[in-house]
C-alpha positions in Angstrom: 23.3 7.4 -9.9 26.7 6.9 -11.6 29.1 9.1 -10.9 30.5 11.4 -14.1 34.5 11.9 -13.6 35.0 16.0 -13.3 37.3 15.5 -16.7 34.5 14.1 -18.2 32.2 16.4 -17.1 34.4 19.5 -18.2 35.0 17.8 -21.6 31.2 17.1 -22.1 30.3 20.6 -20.9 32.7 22.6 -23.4 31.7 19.8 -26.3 28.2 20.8 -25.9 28.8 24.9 -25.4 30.9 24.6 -29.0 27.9 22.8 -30.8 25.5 25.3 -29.2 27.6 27.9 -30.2 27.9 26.6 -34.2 24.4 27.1 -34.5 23.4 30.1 -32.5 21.4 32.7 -34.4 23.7 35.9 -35.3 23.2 38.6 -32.7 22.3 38.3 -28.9 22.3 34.6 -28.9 25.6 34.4 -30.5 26.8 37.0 -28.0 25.8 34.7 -25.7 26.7 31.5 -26.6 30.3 32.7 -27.4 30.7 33.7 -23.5 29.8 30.1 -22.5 31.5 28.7 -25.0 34.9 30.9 -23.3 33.6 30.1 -19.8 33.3 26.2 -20.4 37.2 26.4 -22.1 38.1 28.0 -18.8 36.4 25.4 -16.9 38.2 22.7 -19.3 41.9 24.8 -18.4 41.3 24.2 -14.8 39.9 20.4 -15.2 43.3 19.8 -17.4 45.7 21.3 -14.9 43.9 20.2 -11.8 46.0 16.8 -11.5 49.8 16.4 -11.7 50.7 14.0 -15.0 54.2 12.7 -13.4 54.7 10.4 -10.4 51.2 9.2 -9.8 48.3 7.7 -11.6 46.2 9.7 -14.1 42.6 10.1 -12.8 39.6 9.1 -15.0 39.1 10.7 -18.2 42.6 11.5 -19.1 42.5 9.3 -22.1 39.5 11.6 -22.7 40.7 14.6 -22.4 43.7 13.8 -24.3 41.4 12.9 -27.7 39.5 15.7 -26.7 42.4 18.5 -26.9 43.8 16.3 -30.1 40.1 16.9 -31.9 39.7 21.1 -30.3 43.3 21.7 -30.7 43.5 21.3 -34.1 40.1 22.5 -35.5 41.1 25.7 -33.8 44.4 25.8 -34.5 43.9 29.0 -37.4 42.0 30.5 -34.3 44.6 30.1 -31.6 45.7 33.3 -30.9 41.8 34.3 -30.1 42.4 31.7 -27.3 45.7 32.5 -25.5 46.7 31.6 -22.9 44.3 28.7 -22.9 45.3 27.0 -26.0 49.0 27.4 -25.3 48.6 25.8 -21.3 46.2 22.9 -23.5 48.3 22.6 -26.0 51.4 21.6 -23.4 48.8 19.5 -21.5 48.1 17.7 -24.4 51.7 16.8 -25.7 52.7 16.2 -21.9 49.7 13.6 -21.7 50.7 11.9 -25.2 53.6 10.8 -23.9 53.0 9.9 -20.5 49.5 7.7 -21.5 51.7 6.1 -24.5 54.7 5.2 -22.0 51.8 3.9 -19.6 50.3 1.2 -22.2 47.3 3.6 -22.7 45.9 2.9 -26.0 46.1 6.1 -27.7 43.0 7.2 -30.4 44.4 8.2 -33.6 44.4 11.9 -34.1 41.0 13.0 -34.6 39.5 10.5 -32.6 38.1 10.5 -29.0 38.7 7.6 -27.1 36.5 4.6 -27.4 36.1 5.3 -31.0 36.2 2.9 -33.9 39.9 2.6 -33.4 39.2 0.3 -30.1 38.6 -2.1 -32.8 42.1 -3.1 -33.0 43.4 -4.2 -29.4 47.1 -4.2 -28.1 48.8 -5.7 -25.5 51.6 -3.4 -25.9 52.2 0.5 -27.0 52.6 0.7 -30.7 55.6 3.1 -31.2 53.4 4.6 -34.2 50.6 5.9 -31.9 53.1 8.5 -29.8 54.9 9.2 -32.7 52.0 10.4 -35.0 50.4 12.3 -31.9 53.2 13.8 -31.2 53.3 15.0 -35.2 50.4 15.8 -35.1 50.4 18.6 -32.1 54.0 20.1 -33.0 51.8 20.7 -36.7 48.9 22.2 -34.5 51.5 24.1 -32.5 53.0 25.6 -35.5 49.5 26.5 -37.0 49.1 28.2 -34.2 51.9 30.7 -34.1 50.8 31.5 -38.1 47.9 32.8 -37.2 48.4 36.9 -37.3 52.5 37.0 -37.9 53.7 39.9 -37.4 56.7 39.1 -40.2 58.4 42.2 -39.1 58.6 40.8 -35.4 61.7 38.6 -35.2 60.6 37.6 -32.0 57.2 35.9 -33.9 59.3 34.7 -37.2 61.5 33.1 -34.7 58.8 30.9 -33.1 57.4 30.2 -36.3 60.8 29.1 -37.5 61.2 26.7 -34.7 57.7 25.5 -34.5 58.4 24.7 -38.6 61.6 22.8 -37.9 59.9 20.7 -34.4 57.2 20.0 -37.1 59.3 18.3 -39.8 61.7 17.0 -37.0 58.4 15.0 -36.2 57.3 14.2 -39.3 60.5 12.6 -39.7 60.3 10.6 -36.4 57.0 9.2 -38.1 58.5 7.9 -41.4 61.1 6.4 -39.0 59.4 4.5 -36.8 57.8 0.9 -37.9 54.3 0.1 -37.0 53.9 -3.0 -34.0 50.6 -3.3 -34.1 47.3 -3.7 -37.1 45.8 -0.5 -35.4 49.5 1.2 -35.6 49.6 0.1 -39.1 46.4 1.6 -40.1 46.7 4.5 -37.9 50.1 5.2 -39.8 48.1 5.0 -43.7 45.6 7.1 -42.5 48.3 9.7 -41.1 49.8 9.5 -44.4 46.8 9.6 -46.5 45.8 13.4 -44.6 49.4 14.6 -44.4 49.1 14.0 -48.6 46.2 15.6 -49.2 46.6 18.8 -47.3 50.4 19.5 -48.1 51.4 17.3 -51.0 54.9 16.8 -50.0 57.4 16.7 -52.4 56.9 13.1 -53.5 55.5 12.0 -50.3 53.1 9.8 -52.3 55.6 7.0 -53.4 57.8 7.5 -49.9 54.6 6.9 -48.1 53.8 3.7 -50.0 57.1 2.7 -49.8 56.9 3.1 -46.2 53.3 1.0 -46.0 54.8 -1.8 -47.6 57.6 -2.6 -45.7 55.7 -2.7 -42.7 53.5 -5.0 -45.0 56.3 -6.8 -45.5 57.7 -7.4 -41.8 54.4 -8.3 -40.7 53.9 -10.9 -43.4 57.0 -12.4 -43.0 57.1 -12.6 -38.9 53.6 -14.3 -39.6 52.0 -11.6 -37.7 49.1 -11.4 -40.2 47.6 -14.9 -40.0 47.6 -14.2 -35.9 47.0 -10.8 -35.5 44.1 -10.4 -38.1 40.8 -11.3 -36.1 37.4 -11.2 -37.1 36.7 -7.7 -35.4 39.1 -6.2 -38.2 37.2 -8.4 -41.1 34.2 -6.4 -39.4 36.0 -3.1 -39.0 36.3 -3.3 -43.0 32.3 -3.1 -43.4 32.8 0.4 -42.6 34.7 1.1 -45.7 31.9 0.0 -48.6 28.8 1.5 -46.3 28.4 4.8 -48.0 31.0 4.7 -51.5 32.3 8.4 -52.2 30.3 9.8 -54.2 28.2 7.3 -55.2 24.0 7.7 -55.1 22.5 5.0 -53.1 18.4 4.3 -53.7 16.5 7.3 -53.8 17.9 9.7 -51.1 21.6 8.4 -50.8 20.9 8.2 -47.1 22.3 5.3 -45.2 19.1 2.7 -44.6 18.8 0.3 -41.0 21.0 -2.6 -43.2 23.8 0.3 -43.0 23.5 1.3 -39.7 23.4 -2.5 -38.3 26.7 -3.0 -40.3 28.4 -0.1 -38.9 27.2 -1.5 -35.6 28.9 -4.8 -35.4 31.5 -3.0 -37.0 32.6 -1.8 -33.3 34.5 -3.6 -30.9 32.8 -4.8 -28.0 34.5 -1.7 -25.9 33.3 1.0 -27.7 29.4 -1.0 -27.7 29.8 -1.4 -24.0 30.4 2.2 -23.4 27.8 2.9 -25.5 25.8 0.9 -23.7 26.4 1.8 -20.6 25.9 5.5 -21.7 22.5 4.6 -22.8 20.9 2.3 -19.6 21.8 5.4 -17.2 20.7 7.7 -19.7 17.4 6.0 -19.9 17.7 5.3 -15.9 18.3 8.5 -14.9 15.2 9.8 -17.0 13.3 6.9 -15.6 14.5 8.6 -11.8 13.6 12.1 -13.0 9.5 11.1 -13.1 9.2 13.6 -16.3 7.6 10.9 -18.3 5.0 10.1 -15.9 2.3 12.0 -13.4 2.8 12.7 -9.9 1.6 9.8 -8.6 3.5 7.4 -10.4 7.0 8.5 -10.5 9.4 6.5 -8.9 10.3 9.5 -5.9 7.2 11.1 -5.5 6.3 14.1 -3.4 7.0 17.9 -3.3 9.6 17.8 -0.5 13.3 19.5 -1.0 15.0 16.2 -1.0 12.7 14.9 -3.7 13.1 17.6 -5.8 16.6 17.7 -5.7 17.1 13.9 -7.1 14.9 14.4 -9.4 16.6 17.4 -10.4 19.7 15.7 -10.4 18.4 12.4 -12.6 17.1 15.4 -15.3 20.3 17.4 -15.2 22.4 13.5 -15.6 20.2 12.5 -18.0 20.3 15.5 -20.2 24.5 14.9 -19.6 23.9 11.4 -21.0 22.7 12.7 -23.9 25.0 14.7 -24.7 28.1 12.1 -24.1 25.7 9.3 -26.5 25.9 11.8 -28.8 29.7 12.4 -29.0 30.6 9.0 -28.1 28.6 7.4 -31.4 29.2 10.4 -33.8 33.1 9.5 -32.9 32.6 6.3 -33.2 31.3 5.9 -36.8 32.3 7.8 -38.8 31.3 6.5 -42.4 27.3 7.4 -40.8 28.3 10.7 -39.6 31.8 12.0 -40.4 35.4 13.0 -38.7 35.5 15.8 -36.9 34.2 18.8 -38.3 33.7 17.1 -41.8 30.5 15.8 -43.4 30.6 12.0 -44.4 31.0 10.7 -47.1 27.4 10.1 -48.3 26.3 13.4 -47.5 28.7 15.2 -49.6 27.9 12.7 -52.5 24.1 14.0 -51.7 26.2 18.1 -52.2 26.7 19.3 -48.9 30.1 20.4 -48.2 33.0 18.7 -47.0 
């Protein structure tokens, strides 16, 4: 059976109490849900905190965890003060692990994005400066929506925090249109930072600074040659993404992606990301395999009534159904013209009028 990292564990385990919780009935069930949801956060506080981040190497799943608390951080940021202290402590854990995994070579996901997403598309041998910049952005913005949620504007203790989460937020922001892009994946990861930052705040401007900013890294690359080596096949690829599903446009009958789409979005990935995926998959489909459920007594693979045989394939069912639930994540993550970011319907689907 292979072994599933306690951070990845905890991270899987409070994905999947979240999503339960989204769609439990109103009432009892809801009740319910929103107790395991707060008791699988707690679990996540303890996983987070349970290893030191300076003077020794990060276990498994911290890359994980960090595009976890990036993705929970900020789609519960108007809800944070429902959370304390837990989003505070993961809200330092996260910003402390941004910088050591950056400093480390670890390639960061863009914000948004768990790791192994469609971002691995873009290899780098070296940290893009970008990456820690815009994460870094990112979480002092999260931090700051945070500590809006219920001012008291009559507490100059709160308006004070505000204050100084406002000016860490703009002091990053600034960092970001300061810093030059080393890397294709820094250089999308910085449009695509600028393209959200636009549409939710519409900066004074920002629109013509931002292009501005694009095109001299457009620039610098072109001219260093950086293009013509740095441009491989899996990026060609990575742009199939883009036509899959046009905004707003009605494809065939339905407007729902067909197997030509899906295929495309597929080979779209980089071999990382279809590894994991893989790997994900076989044990999945292993540990079921272990777990007899598919077949009679006689025929599964440990047979017998014994404790010891009962407890593997107890085990293999509980793994499998863990598998599952990681697929799930993993590939939603990783495609998002099929299935959307974070908390967002694609593209097709609102074309077809659901909602953002």
């Amino acid at each position: 059976m292979i072994a599933v990292s306690p951070l990845h564990a905890a991270i899987a385990a409070h994905r999947a109490a979240y999503d339960a919780f989204q769609i439990a009935p109103e009432g009892e069930d809801s009740e319910l849900a929103s107790c395991e949801l707060l008791d699988a956060l707690d679990a996540l506080v303890e996983a987070a905190c349970a290893f030191p981040i300076l003077g020794r190497s990060l276990p498994e799943g911290a890359g994980a965890l960090l595009a976890h608390l990036q993705w929970w951080l900020t789609d519960e940021a108007v809800n944070a003060a429902d959370y304390q202290p837990n989003y505070g402590i993961l809200l330092g854990r996260a910003m402390d692990l941004a910088v050591v995994l950056e400093r480390n070579d670890f390639p960061l996901p863009r914000s948004g994005e768990r790791k192994g997403s469609a971002s691995g598309a873009y290899p780098s041998t070296e940290p893009d400066p970008i990456i820690a910049a815009i994460v870094a952005a990112d979480m002092a913005n999260a931090a700051h929506t945070a500590t809006l949620v219920h001012l008291d504007e009559d507490d100059e203790e709160q308006v004070e925090l505000c204050n100084a989460a406002a000016c860490e937020t703009d002091r990053t922001f600034s960092v970001v249109e300061g810093t030059m892009p080393s890397t294709i994946a820094g250089l999308i990861a910085l449009t695509e930072f600028y393209a959200r930052d636009a549409k939710l705040y519409d900066r004074c401007s920002g629109g013509s600074e931002y292009l501005a900013h694009v095109a001299r890294a457009l620039i610098a690359w072109e001219s260093s040659g950086r293009f013509s080596g740095g441009w491989t096949t899996k990026t060609i690829q990575q742009q199939l993404l883009e036509p899959v599903i046009p905004p707003g446009e009605n494809r065939a009958l339905s407007g729902v992606p067909g197997q030509a789409e899906v295929e495309a979005a597929w080979h779209a990935l980089s071999m990382e990301t279809r590894d994991a995926i893989g790997i994900i998959a076989t044990d999945m489909v292993f540990q079921a395999f272990v777990s007899g459920d598919a077949f009679g007594p006689k025929d599964q693979p440990v047979p017998g009534r014994s404790k010891r045989a009962q407890k593997i394939r107890g085990e293999a069912s509980d793994a499998c159904c863990r598998r599952l639930t990681e697929l799930h994540i993993v590939i939603e993550d990783a495609l998002p013209a099929l299935f959307g970011s974070a908390g967002q319907n694609p593209d097709w689907a609102v074309a077809m009028g659901a909602q953002r």
